[in-house]
BANUGU-307233 format. One record per residue: residue number from 1; x, y, z of N, C-alpha, C, O in turn. Coordinates in pm, whole numbers. Atoms other than C-alpha are relative to their C-alpha. Example, Ala and Ser with C-alpha at 12.3 -4.5 7.8 and 13.67 -1.06 7.14 Angstrom:
! BANUGU-307233
[node 1,[89,-119,0],[1230,-450,780],[90,120,0],[194,118,66]]
[node 2,[-82,-119,-6],[1367,-106,714],[-77,109,73],[-26,220,90]]
This chain:
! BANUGU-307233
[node 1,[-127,-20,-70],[-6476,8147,6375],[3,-85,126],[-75,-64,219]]
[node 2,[-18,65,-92],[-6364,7899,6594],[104,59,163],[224,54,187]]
[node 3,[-67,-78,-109],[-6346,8103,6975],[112,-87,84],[158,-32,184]]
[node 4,[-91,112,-109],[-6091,7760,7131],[-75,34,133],[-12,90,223]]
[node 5,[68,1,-154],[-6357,7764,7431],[-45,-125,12],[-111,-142,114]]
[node 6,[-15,154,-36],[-6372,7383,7402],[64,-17,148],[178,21,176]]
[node 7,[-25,60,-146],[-6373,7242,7788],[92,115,75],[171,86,165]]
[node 8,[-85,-79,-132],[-6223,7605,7935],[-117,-14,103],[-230,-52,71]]
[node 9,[85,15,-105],[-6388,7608,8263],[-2,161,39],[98,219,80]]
[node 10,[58,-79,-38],[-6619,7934,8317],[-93,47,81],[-210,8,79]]
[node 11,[107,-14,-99],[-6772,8083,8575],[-96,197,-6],[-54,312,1]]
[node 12,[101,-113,56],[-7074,8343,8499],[-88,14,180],[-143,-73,247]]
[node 13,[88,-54,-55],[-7226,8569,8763],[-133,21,-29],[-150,54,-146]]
[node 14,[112,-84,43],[-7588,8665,8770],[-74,-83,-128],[-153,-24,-202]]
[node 15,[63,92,137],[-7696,8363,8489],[-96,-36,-2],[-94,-143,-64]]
[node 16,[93,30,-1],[-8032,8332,8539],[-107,9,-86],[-210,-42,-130]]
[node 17,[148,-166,108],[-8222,8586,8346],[129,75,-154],[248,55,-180]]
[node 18,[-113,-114,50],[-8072,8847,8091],[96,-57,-44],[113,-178,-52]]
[node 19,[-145,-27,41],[-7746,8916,7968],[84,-143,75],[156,-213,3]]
[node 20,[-43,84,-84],[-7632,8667,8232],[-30,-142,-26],[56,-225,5]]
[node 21,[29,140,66],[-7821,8341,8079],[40,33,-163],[-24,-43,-236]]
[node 22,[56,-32,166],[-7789,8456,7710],[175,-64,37],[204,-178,0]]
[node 23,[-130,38,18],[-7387,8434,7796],[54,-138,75],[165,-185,48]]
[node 24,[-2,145,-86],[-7408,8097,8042],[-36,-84,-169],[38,-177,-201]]
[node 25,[60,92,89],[-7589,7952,7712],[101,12,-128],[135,-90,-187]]
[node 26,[-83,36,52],[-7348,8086,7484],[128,-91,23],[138,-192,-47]]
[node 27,[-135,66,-46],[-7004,7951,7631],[-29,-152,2],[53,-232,-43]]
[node 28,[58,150,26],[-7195,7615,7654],[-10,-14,-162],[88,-63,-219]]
[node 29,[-42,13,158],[-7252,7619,7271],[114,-10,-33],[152,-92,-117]]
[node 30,[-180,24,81],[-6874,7677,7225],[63,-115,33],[171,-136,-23]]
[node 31,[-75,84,-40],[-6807,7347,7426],[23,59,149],[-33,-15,230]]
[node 32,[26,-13,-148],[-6749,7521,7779],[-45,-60,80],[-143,-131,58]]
[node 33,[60,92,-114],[-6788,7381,8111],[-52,127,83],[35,178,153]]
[node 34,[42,-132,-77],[-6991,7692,8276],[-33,-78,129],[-54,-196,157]]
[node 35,[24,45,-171],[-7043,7705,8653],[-61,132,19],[5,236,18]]
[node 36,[52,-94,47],[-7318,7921,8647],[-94,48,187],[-149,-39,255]]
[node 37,[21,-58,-90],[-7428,8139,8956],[-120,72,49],[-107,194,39]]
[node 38,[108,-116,1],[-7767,8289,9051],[-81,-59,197],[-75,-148,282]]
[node 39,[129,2,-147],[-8035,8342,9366],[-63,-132,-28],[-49,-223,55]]
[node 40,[78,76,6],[-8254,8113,9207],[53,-37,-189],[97,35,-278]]
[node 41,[-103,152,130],[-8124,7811,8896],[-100,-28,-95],[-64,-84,-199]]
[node 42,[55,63,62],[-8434,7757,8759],[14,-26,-147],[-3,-130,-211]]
[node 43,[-43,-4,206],[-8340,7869,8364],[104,-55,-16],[144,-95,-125]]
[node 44,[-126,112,26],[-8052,7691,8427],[-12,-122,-17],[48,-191,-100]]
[node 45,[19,188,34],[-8180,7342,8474],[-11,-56,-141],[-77,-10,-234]]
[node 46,[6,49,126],[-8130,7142,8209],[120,13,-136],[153,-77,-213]]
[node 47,[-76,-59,50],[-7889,7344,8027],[135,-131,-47],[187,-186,50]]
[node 48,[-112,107,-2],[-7611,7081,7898],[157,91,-12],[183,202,-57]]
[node 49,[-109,-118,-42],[-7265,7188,7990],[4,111,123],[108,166,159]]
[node 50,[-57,-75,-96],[-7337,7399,8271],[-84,-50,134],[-186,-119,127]]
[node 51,[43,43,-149],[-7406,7352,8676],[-20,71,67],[59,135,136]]
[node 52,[63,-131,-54],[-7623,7561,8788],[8,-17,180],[-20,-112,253]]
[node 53,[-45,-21,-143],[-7514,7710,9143],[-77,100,86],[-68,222,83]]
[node 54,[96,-125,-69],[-7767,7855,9376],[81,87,97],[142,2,162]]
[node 55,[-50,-101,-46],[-7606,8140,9556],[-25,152,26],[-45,238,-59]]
[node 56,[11,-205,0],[-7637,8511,9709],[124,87,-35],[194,123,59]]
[node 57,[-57,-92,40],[-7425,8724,9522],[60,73,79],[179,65,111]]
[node 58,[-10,-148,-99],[-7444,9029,9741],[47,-43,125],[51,51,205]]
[node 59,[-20,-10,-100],[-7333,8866,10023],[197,0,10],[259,5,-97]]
[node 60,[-148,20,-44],[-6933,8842,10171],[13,-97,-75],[33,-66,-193]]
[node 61,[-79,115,39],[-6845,8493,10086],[-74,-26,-111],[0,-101,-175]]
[node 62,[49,60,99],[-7107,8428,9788],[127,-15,-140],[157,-119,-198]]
[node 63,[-106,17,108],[-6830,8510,9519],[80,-106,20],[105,-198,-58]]
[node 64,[-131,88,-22],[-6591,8330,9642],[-65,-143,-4],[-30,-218,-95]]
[node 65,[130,159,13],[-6854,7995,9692],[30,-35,-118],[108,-126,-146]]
[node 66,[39,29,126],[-6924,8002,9366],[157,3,-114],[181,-80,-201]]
[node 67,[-138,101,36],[-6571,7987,9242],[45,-68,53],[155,-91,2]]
[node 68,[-97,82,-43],[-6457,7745,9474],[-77,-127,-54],[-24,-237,-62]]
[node 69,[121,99,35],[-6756,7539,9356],[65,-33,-148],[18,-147,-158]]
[node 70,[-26,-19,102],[-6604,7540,9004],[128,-46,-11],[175,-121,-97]]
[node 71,[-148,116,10],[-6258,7446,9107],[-27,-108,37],[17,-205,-25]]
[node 72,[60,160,-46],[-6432,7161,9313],[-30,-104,-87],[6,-222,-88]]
[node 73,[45,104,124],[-6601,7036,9009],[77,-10,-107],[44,-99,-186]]
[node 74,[-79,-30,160],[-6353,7120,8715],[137,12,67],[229,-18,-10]]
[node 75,[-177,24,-18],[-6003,7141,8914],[60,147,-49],[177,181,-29]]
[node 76,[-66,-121,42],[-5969,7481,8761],[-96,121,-24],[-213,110,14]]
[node 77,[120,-102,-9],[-6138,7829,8679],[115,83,-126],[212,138,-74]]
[node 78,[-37,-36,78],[-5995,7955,8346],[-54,176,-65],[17,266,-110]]
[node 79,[33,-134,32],[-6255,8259,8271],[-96,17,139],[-144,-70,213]]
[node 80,[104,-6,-82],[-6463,8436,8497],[-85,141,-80],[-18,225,-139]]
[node 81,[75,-161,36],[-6780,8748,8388],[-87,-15,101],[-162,-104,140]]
[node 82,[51,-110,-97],[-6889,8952,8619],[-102,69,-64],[-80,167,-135]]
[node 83,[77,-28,62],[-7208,8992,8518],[-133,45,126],[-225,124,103]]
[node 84,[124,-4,-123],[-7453,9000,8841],[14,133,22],[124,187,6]]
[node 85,[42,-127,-31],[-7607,9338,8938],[-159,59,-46],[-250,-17,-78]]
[node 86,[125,-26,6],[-7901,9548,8888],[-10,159,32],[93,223,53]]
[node 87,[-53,-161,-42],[-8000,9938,8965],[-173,-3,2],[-263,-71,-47]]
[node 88,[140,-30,-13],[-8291,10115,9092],[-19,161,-11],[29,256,50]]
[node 89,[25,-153,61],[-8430,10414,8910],[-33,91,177],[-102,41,266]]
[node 90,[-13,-79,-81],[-8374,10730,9179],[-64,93,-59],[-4,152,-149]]
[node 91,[120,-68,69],[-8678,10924,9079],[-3,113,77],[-61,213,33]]
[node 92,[16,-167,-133],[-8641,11206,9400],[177,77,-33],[206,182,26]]
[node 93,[-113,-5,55],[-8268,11235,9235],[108,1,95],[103,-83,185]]
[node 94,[-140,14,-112],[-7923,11302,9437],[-73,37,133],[-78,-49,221]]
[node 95,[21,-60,-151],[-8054,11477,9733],[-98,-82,55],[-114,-61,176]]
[node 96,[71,104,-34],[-8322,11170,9757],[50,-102,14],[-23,-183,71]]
[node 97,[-71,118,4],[-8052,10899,9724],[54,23,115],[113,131,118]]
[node 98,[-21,64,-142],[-7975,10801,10074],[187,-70,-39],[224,-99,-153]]
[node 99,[-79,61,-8],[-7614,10656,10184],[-25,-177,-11],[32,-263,-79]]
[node 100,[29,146,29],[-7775,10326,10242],[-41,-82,-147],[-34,-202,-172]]
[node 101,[11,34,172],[-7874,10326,9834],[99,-1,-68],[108,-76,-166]]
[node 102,[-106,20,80],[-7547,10411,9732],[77,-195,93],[114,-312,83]]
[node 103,[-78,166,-86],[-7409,10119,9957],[-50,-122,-63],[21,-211,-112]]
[node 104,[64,126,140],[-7678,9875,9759],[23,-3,-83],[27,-112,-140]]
[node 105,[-61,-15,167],[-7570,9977,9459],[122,-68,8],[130,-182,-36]]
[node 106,[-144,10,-29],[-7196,9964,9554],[-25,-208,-10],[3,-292,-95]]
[node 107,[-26,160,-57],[-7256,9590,9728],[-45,-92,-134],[35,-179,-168]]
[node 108,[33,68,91],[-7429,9442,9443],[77,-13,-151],[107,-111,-219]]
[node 109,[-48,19,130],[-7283,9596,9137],[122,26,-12],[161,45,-128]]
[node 110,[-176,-41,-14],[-6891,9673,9243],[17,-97,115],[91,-187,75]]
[node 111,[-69,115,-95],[-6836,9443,9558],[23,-176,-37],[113,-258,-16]]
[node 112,[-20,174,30],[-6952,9090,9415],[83,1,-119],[167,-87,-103]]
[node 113,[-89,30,58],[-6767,9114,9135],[151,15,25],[233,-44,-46]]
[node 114,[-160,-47,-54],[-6419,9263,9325],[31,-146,83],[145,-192,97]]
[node 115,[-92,93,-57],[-6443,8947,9525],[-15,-112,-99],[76,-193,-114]]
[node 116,[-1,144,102],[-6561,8685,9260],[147,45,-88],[206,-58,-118]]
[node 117,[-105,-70,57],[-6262,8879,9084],[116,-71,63],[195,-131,-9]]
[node 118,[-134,-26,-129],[-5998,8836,9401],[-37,-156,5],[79,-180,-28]]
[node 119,[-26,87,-6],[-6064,8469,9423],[10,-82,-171],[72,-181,-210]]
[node 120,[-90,116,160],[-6070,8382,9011],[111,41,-33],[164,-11,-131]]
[node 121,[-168,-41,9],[-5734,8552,9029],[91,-69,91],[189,-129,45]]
[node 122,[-62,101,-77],[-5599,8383,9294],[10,-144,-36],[120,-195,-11]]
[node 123,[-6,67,96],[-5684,8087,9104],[102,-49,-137],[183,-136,-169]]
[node 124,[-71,-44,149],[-5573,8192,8768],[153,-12,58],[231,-95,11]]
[node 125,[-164,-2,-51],[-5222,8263,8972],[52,-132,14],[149,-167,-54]]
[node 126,[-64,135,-51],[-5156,7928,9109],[10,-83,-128],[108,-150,-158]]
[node 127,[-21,79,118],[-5246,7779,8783],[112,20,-134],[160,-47,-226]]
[node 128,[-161,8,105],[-4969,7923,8598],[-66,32,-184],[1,50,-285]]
[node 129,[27,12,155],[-5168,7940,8269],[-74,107,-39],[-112,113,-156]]
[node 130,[37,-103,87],[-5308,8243,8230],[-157,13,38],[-199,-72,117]]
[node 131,[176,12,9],[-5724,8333,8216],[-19,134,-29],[59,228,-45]]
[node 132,[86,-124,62],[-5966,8579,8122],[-90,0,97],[-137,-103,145]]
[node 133,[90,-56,-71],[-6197,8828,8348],[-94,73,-102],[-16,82,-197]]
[node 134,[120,-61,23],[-6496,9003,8193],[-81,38,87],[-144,-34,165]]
[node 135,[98,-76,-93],[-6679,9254,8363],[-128,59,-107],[-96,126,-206]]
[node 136,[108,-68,65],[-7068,9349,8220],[-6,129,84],[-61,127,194]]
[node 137,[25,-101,-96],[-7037,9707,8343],[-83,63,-78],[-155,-32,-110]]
[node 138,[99,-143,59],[-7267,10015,8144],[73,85,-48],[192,88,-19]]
[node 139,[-30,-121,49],[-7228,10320,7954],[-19,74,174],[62,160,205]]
[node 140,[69,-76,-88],[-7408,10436,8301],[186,31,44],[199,132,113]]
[node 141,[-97,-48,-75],[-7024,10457,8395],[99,53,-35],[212,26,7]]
[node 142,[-31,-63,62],[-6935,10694,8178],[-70,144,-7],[-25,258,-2]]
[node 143,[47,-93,43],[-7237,10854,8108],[-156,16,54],[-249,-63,34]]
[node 144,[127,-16,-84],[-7521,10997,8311],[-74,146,-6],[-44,240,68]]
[node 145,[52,-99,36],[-7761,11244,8158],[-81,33,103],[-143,140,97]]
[node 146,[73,-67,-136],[-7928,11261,8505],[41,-60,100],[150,-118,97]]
[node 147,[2,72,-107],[-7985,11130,8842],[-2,-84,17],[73,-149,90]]
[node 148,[102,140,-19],[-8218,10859,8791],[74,-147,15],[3,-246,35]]
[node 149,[-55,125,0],[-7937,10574,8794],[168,99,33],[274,109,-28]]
[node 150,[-162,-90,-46],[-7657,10813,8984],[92,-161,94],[197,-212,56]]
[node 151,[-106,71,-52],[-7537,10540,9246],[11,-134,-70],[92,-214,-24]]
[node 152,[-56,126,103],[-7525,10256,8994],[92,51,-119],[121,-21,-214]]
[node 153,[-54,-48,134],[-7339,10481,8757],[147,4,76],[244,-42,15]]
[node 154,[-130,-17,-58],[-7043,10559,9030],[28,-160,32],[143,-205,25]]
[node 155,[-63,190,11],[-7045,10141,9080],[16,-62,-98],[101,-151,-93]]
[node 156,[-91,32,97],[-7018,10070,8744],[182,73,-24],[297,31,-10]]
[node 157,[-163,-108,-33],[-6724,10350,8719],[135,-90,47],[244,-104,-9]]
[node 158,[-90,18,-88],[-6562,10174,9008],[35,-141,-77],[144,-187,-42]]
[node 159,[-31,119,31],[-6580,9824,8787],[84,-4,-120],[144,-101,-167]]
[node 160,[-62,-31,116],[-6439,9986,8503],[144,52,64],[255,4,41]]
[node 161,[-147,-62,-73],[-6164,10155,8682],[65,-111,30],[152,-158,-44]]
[node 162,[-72,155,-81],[-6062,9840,8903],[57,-114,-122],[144,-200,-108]]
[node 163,[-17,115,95],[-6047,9635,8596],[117,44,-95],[180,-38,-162]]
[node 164,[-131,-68,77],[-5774,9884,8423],[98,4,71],[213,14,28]]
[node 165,[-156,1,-97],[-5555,9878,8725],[18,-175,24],[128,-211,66]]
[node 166,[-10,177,-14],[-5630,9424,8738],[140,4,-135],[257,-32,-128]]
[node 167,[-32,44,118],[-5553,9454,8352],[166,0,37],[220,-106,68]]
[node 168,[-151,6,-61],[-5159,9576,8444],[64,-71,125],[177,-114,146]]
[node 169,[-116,91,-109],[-5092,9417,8751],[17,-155,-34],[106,-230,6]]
[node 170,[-40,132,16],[-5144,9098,8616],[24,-36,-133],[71,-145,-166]]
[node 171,[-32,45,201],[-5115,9091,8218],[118,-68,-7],[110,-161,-87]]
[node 172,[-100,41,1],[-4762,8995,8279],[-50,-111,20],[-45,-162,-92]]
[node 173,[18,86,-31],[-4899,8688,8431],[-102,-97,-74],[-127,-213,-40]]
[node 174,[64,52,133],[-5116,8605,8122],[-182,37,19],[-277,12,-56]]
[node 175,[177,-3,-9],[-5468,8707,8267],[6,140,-17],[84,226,25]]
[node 176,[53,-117,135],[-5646,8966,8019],[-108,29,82],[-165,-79,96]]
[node 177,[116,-106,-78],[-5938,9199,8249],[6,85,-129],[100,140,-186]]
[node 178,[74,-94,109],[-6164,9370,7981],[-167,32,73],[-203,-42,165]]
[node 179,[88,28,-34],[-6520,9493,8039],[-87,55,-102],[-45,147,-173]]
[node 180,[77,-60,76],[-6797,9564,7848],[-112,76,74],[-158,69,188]]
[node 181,[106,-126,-105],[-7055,9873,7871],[-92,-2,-96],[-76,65,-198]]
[node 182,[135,-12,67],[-7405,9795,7733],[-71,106,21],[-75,152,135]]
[node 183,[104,-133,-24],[-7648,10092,7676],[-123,-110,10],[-91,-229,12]]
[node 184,[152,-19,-34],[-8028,10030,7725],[18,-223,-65],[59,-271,-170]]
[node 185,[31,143,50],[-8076,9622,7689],[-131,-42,47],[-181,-20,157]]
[node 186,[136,73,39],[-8408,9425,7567],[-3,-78,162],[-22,-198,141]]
[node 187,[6,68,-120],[-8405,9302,7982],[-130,2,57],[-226,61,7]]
[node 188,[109,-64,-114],[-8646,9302,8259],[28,107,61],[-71,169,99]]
[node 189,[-81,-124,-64],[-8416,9587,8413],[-33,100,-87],[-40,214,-40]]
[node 190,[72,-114,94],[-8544,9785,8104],[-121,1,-39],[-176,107,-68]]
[node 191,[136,11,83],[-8874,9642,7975],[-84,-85,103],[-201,-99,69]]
[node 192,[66,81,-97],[-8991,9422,8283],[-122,73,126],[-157,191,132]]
[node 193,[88,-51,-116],[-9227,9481,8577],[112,65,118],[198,-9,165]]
[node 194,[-87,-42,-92],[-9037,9715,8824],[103,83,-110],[132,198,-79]]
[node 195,[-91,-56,46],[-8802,9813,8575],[-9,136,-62],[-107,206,-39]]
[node 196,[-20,-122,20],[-8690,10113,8414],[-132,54,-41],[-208,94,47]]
[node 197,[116,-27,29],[-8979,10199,8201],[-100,6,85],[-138,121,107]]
[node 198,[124,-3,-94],[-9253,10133,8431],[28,60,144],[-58,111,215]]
[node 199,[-25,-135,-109],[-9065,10314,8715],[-20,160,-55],[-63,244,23]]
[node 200,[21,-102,72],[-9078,10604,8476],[-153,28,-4],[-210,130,32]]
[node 201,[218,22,48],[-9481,10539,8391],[-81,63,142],[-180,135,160]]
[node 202,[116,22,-104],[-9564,10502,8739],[41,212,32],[-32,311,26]]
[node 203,[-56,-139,-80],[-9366,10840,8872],[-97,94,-87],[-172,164,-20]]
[node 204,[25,-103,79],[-9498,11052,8544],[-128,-5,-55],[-182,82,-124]]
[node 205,[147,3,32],[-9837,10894,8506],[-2,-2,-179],[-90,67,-230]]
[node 206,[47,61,128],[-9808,10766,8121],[0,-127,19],[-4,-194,122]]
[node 207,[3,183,2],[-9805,10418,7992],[139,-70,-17],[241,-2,-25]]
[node 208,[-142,17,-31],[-9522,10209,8001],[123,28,-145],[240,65,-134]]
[node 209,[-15,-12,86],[-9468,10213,7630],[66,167,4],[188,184,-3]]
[node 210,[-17,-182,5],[-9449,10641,7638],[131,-39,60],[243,-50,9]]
[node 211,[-118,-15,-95],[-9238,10602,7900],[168,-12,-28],[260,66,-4]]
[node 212,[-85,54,94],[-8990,10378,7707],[26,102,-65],[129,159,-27]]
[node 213,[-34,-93,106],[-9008,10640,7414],[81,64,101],[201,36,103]]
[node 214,[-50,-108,-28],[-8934,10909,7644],[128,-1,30],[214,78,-8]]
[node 215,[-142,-5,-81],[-8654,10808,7834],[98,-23,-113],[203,40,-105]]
[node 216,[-146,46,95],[-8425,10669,7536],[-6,146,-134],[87,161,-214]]
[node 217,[-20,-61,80],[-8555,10983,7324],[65,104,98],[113,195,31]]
[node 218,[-69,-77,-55],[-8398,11189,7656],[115,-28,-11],[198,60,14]]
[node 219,[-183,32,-44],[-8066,11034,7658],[61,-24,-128],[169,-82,-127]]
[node 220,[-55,-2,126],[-8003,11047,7285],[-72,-103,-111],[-92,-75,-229]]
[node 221,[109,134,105],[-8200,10753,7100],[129,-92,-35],[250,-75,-19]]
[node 222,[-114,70,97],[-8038,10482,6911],[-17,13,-155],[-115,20,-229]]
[node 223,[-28,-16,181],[-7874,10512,6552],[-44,-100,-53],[-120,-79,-147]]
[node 224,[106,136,48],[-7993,10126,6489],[-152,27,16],[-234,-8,-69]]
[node 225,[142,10,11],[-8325,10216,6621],[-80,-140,90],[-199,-171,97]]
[node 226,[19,77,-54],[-8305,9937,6825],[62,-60,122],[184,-44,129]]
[node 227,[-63,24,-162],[-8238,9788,7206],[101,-126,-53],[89,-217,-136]]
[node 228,[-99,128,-12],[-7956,9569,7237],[-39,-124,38],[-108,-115,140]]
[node 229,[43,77,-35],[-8023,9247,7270],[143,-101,114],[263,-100,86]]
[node 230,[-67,89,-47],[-7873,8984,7550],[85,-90,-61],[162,-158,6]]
[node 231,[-76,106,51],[-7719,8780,7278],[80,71,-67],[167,24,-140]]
[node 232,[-83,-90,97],[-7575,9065,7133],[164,24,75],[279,29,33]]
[node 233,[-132,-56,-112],[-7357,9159,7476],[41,-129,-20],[160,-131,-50]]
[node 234,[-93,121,-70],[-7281,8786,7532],[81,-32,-112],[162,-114,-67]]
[node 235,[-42,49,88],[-7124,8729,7171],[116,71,23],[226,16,22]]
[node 236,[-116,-75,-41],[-6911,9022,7261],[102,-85,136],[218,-125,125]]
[node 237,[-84,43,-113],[-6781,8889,7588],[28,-112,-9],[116,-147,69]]
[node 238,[-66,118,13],[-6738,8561,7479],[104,15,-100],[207,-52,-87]]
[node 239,[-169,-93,59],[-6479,8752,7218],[95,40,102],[210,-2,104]]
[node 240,[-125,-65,-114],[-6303,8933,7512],[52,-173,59],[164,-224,61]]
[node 241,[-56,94,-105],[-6294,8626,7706],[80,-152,-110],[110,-257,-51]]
[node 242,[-48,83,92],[-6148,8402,7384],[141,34,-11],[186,141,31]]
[node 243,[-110,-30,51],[-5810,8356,7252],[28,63,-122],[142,68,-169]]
[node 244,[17,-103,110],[-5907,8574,6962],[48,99,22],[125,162,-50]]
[node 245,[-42,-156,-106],[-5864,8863,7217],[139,-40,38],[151,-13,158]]
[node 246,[-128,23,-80],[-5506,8757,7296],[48,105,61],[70,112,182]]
[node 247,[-26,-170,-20],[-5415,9116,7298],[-30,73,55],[35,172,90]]
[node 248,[111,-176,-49],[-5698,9330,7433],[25,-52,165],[27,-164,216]]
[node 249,[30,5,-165],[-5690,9376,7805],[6,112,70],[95,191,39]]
[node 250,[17,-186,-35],[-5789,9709,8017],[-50,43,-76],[-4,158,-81]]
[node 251,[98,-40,96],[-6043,9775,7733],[-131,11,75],[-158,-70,165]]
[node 252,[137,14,-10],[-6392,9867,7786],[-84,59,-100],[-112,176,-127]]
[node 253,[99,-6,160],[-6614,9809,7472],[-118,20,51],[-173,-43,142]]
[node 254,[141,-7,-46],[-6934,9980,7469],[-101,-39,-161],[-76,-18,-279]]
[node 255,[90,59,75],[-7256,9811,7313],[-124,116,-6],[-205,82,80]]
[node 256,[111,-44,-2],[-7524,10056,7262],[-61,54,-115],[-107,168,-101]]
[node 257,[98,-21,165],[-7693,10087,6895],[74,141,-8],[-19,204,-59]]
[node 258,[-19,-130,48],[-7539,10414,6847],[-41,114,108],[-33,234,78]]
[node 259,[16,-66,-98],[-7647,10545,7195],[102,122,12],[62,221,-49]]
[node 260,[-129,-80,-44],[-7338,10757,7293],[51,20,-141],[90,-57,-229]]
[node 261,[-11,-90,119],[-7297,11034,7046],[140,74,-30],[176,143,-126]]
[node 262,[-181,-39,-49],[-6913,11108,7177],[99,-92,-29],[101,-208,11]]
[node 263,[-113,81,-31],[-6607,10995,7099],[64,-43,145],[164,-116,149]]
C-alpha cells in the first residue's frame, strides 16, 4: 500500500532510541524528509532522508527549535509525532509522589509535545494545506491498575484529551490530530537498565526476568503473548499520519497484544 509520504516533510520527537527511531526510520523508507529530534543524534547519523537535530525536549523553546529547524531546511512542516517522553516507576505510590514528580512527568510527557504541537500548527495554518499530528501517548492514560506510573498516566490523559479538542478546532482547516496508546513495548523503558522491570527487581528483590513476568501477569497479560514491538507502533502512526487516514482524526488507537480486556 502506497502511504503518498513521498518528500512530506516530518518532524519526529524523541528519535533516538525506541518507538521514536523505529518511526524516524520508517517515514524515511516511505520517501520522507524527517527532521528528527533527540538529546543526543547518534542512531541517527547516517540515516538517509533524515537530519538529525540535537535538542532538549523538556525545555521552553526546544519544541519549537526543532520545528523551526525543519521549516529552515524544508520550507515547510507537513506532519509532526509527538513521540518524546519517558516515566519513572513510583514504587512508595501516591502519597510518595512528590509535586515536583508530577511536574517531571507533566514537562516531559504533556508540555513538549503541547508546544512542538502549538508551533507545527501554526505552521500547518499559514500553509494553507492541511497536515497531520500524531501523538505516542499509552494505555497508561486510560488505564492504571496502580500507582507505580500514576503521574505519567494523568500526562498521557492530558495528551489524549488536548488532541480531541486540536482534532475539532482545526479539522476544518485540513489538519487531522490522532494519537496512539501503546501497552507494554519491547523498549529500554520496559526491558532496559533503569527501566520498568528492573525497577520492579530491585524494589522486590527478584530477578529482572520474574519481575517482567510479574508485572504484565498483574495488569492482565497479553492475548498475543507478546510485547509490542517499536515497529509495530511506528507502522501504525505512519497510517494515522498518511492520506490513507483522510478521515480519522480525534482517535486514539491502542496497541497492546490484547492487554486491555475492556471495551
Amino acid at each position: 500500500m502506497d502511504l503518498h509520504l513521498q518528500d512530506k516533510i516530518v518532524v519526529v520527537t524523541g528519535a533516538s532510541k525506541g518507538i521514536g527511531l523505529a518511526i524516524a526510520r520508517g517515514f524515511a523508507a516511505e520517501g520522507a524528509q524527517v527532521v528528527a529530534g533527540a538529546r543526543g543524534t547518534g542512531p541517527l547519523e547516517g540515516i538517509e532522508r533524515v537530519t538529525p537535530v540535537a535538542v532538549d525536549l523538556a525545555t521552553p523553546d526546544g519544541p519549537g527549535l526543532l520545528v523551526e529547524r525543519a521549516i529552515q531546511t524544508h520550507g515547510r512542516v507537513d506532519v509532526l509525532v509527538n513521540n518524546v517522553g519517558a516515566v519513572r516507576l513510583r514504587t512508595e505510590g501516591f502519597l510518595g509522589t512528590s509535586d515536583d514528580e508530577f511536574a517531571w512527568a507533566m514537562d516531559l510527557n504533556f508540555f513538549s509535545g503541547l508546544r512542538a504541537t502549538r508551533a507545527a500548527i501554526t505552521a500547518m495554518v499559514a500553509q494553507r494545506e492541511g497536515g497531520a499530528i500524531v501523538n505516542v501517548a499509552s494505555v497508561n492514560s486510560f488505564f492504571e491498575p496502580d500507582s507505580g506510573t500514576i503521574d505519567y498516566g494523568a500526562a498521557k490523559a492530558a495528551v489524549v484529551n488536548v488532541a480531541k479538542s486540536l482534532s475539532q478546532e482545526f479539522g476544518p482547516q485540513g489538519i487531522r490530530v490522532n494519537s496512539v496508546s501503546p501497552g507494554p513495548v519491547s523498549t529500554d523503558l520496559w526491558l532496559g537498565d533503569g527501566g520498568v522491570a528492573a525497577t520492579v527487581a530491585q524494589a522486590t528483590g527478584v530477578d529482572v526476568d520474574t519481575a517482567r513476568e510479574q508485572v504484565i501477569a498483574s495488569i492482565g497479560g497479553f492475548a498475543t503473548g507478546k510485547f509490542t514491538t517499536p515497529e509495530d507502533v511506528a507502522d501504525l502512526v505512519l497510517f494515522l499520519a498518511s492520506d490513507r487516514a483522510g478521515n480519522i482524526t480525534g482517535a486514539n488507537y491502542v496497541i497492546d497484544g490484547g492487554l486491555i480486556k475492556t471495551v
